[in-house]
C-alpha positions in Angstrom: 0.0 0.0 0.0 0.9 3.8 -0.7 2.3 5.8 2.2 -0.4 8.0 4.1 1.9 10.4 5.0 4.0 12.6 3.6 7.8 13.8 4.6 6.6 17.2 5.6 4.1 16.2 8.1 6.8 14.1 9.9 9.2 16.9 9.9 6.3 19.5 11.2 5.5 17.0 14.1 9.5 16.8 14.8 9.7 20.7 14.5 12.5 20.0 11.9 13.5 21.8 8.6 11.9 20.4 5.5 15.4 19.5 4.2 15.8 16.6 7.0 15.7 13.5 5.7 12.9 11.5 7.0 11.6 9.3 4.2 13.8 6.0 5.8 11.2 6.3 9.0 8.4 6.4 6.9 9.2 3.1 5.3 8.9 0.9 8.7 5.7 3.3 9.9 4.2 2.0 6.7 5.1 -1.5 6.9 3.9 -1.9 10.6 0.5 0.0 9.8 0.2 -1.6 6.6 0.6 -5.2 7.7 -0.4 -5.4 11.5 -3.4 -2.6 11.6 -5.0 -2.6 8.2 -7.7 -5.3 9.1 -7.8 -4.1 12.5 -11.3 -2.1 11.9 -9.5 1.4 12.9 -10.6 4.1 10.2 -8.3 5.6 7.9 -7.9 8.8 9.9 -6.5 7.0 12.9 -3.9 4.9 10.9 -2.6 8.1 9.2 -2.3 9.6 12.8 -0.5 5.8 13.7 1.8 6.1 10.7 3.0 9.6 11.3 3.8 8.9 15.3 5.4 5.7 14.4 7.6 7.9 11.4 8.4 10.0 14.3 9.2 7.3 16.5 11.5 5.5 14.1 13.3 8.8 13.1 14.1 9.6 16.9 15.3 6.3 17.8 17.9 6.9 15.3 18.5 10.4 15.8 18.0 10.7 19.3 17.5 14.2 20.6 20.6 16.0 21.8 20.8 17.9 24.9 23.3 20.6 25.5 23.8 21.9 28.9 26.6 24.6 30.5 27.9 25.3 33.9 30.6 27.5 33.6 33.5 26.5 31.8 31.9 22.7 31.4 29.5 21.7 28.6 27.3 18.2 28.8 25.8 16.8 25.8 23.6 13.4 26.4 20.8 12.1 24.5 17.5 12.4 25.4 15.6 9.1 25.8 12.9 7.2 28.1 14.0 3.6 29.9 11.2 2.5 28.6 11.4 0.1 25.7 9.9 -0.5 22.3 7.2 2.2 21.1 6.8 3.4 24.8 10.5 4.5 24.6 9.5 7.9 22.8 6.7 10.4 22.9 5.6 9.5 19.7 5.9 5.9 19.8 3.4 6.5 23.2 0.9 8.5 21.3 1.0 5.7 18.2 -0.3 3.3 21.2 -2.5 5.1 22.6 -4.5 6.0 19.1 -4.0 2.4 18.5 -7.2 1.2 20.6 -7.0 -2.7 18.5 -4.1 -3.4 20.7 -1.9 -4.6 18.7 1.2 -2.4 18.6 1.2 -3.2 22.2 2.0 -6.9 21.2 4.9 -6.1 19.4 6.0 -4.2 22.4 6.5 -6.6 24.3 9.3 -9.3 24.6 8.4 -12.5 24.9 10.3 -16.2 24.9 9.1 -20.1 24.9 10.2 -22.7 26.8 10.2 -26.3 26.0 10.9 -28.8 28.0 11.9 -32.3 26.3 
């Protein structure tokens, strides 16, 4: 399926210049939406509002935000980040489940393993 979103509306929700690159974020955001929440009876408005947190999401995770502090003569620089994990690990991985009211991106949150015992 086409892409709901365009590269502008990812950079407006970022706050970035329209020159940043976003269009490898918008890739996955599609995928997911495309192949997990298409059949998931949420209207089109809602998984072009999932697309374009998860775009954000994806982008942020691999440019994480940069902090820049100063005390006197010393500077600090760290990235800015949750502990959380998976989609709940940025704000707009948190909004893209929340709007997500099938569950699903939930799921794929979490980690999981099997045991067998033989």
């Amino acid at each position: 399926m086409a892409l709901r979103i365009a590269p502008f509306e990812v950079q407006a929700l970022l706050g970035l210049a329209r020159t940043v690159p976003v269009h490898a974020a918008m890739a996955p955001a599609s995928t997911i939406v495309d192949e997990l929440l298409s059949t998931s009876g949420l209207s089109a408005s809602l998984l072009k509002q999932i697309e374009l947190n998860l775009a954000a999401h994806f982008y942020r995770m691999a440019n994480p935000e940069i902090a820049q502090e100063a005390y006197k003569d010393a500077k600090f620089q760290y990235a800015m980040g949750k502990r959380e994990s998976g989609f709940a690990s940025t704000a707009w991985g948190q909004v893209a489940l929340a709007l997500d009211t099938s569950g699903r991106l939930k799921g794929l949150s979490k980690t999981h393993a099997d045991i067998a015992v033989l």
